[in-house]
N, C-alpha and C positions, 0 to 999 in steps of 0.2 A: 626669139632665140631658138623656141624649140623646131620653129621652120627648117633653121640648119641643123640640128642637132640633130633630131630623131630619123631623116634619112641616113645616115652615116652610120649611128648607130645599129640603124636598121638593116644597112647590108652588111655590117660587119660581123652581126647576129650571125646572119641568113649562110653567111659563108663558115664561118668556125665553129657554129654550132648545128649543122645539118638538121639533127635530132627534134630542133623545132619544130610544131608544127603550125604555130599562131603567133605572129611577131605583130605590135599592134600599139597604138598608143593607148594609153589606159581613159579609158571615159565606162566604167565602172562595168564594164561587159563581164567581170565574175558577179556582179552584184544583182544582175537582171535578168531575165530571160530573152533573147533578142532571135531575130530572124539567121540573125549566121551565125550557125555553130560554132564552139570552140575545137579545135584540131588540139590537143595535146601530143607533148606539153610545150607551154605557150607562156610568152612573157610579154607583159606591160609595161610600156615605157610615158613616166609621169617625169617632167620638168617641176621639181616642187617651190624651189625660189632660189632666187639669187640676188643679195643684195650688191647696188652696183656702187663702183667710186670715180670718180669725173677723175680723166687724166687732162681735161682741155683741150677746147677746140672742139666740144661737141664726140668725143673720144670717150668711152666707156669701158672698166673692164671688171669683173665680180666671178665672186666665188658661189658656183649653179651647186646646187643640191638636188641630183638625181633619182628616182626609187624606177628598180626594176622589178614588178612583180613577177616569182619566176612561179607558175600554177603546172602541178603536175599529176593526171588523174590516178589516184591508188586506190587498186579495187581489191587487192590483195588484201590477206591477211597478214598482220604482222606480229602478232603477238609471239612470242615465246616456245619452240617447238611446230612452228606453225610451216609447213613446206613451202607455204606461197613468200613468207621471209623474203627471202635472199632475190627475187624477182621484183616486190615490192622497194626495197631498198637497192637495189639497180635501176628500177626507173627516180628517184630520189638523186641520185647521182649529177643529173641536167642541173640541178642548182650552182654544183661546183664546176659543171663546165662552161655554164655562165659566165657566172667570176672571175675564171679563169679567162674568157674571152676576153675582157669586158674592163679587168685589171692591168692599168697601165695603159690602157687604148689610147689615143688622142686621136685629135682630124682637124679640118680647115676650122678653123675660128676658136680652138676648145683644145685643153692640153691633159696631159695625162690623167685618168679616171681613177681614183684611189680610194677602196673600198671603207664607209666609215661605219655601216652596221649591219645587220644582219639580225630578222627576227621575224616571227611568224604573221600573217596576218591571213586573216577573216576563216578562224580558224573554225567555224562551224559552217562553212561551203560543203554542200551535200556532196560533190564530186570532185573536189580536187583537194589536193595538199598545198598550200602557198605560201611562198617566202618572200618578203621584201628585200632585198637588197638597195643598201643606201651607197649614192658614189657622190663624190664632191670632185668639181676640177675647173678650172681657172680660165673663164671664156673673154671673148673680147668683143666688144660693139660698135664698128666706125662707119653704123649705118647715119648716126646724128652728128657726123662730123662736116664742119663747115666747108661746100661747095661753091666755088665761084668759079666766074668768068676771068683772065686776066686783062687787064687792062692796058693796053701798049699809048706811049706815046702822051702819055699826063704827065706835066710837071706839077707839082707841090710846092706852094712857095710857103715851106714853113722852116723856122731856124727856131735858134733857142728862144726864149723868153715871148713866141710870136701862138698867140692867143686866137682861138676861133669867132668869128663875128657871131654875135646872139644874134639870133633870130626873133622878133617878136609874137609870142602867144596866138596873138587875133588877128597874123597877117596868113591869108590861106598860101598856101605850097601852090606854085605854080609848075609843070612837068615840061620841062623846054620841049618846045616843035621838032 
């Protein structure tokens, strides 16, 4: 699911939120030190779970639970009196225009995104400031939905009370020539 989801969401980012500078699926790239820089600020897109319910027919549809890590580098001061302030909490701001993107969105397969948390995470990352955002939104699956061939030109001789011939256990299937 997150095949379809995270390109959509990906250019939805890249277009409303300019400001970006690292759009990315999350495979713990604040967590590590890796060969590609992080461009701030920059947001992680995890697919965390979605339990599914059978509409039939191989037809699936569940409510996805989303986290958008939004990381944003603050080198500024901010304490109290502090000049660098008011520049440090302008770059702060990208969290809410996230959200802002992000609330309400839908797309092919997935219906509107409706923000359900909001909380700090991995709050001792030497260079960034990070927020989790949580979005939940109501997806559909009719990649397991039953395909067939149609068949022209078969009669069925079955009416009411007309029962199928068993077959015996130990006679092998033969596949007509």
């Amino acid at each position: 699911m997150l095949h379809l989801l995270y390109p959509q969401l990906a250019d939805h980012l890249r277009v409303a939120v300019p400001a970006l500078g690292t759009i990315d699926l999350d495979m713990a790239q604040l967590d590590y030190q890796s060969n590609e820089p992080i461009r701030y600020p920059a947001v992680y897109i995890d697919l965390e779970d979605i339990p599914w319910r059978n509409l039939g027919g191989g037809i699936q549809t569940g409510r996805a639970l989303l986290r958008f890590t939004v990381a944003t580098e603050v080198s500024e001061e901010t304490h109290q009196g502090s000049e660098q302030q008011a520049a440090a909490v302008a770059r702060l701001l990208v969290v809410q225009e996230v959200h802002a993107a992000l609330q309400h969105f839908q797309g092919e397969g997935f219906g509107p995104l409706v923000r359900t948390s909001y909380r700090r995470d991995r709050p001792q990352h030497p260079e960034a400031w990070c927020m989790a955002l949580g979005y939940v939104t109501e997806v559909k699956d009719e990649d397991g939905a039953k395909r067939g061939q149609l068949v022209h030109d078969v009669q069925l001789n079955a009416g009411p009370g007309v029962r199928p011939a068993s077959v015996p256990d130990d006679e092998p299937f033969v596949l007509p020539s």
